[in-house]
N, C-alpha and C positions, 0 to 999 in steps of 0.2 A: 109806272113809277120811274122818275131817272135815278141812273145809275151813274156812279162813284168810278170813276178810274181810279185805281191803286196800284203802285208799284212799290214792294219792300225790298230794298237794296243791303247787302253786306258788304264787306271789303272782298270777299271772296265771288258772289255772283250774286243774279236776279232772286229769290228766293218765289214772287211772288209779283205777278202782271197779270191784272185782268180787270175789269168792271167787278163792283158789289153793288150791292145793295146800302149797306152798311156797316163802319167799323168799330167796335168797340176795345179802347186801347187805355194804359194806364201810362200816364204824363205826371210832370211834376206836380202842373195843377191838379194833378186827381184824375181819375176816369171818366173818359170821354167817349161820348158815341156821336159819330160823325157819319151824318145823312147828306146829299145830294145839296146842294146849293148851302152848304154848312158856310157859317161867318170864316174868312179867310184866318191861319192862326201858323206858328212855329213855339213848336213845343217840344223842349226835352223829354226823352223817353224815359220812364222805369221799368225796370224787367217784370216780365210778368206775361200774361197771357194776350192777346192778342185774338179778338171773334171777329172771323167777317163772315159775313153773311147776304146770300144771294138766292133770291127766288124760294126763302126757307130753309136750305140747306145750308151749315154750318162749317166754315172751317176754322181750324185752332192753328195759331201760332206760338212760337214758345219764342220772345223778343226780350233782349236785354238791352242795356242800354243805349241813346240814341237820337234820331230828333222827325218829329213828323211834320210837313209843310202840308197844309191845307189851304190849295190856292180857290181861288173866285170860280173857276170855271169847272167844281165839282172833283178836281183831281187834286191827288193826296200821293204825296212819296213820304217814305219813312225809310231813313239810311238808320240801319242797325249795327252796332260791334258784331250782336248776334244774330241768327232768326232760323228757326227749322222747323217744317213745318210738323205736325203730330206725328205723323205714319213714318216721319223721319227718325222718332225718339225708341229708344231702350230703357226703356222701365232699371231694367238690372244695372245697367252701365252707368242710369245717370243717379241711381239710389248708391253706386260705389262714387259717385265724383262729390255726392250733395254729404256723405261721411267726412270724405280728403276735406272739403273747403271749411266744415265746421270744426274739425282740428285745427285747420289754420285758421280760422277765427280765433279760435279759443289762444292757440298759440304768439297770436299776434296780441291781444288784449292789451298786454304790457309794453308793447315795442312801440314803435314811430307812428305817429298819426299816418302817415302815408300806408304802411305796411299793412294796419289792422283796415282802412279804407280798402282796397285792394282785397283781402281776403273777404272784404265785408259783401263789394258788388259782386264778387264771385260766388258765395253763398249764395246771394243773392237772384242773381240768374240759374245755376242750381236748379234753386227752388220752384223756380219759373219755371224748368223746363220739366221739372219731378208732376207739379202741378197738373200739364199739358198731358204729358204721359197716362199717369191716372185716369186723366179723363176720358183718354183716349180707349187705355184698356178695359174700364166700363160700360161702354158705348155696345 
């Protein structure tokens, strides 16, 4: 089977460099799985979970917003705000930050389009990473 070059990039570092198998990621367009000679594509990222998958074995990402290039030659970069991968995440820590953001959700409701956007992608990612957690601690 060929395999997938991928590299997920942050502002801060590499998160994640290596061949898969396959990526399943969520984009504007909707959720996408991207196999080995995938149609070439640039795509805004939504936070959310992140599978890749290699020889069967599964890794989780916790990815907020961002953008993925799927070039011709089977290789895939995705520049994230965020990205960490499971064994990175605190169940406890991110269920105290996924509280903070839905106050300021709530808080924001009535204030400036910009402010309640802002509070809204931060829930948002959150949630994504609360997601990842879970799943990790049931594994």
């Amino acid at each position: 089977m060929s395999k997938i070059s991928l590299k997920v990039v942050t502002p801060e570092r590499i998160v994640f460099e290596d061949s898969v198998d396959s990526i399943l990621v969520n984009t504007e367009m909707g959720e996408i799985m991207v196999l080995a000679h995938h149609t070439p594509i640039v795509s805004l990222l939504r936070a959310g979970e992140m599978i890749l998958s290699d020889n069967g074995n599964e890794t989780s990402l916790a990815v907020s917003t961002g953008m993925i290039e799927v070039r011709e030659n089977s290789q895939v970069i995705v520049l994230a705000d965020t990205a960490e991968r499971s064994e990175e995440l605190e169940l406890e820590v991110i269920e105290e930050a996924k509280k903070q953001a839905q106050a300021r959700v709530e808080e924001a409701e009535n204030s400036h389009n910009e402010e309640f956007a802002l509070a809204a992608a931060n829930l948002e990612r959150e949630l994504a990473r609360h997601k990842v957690a879970l799943k990790k601690r049931h594994r």
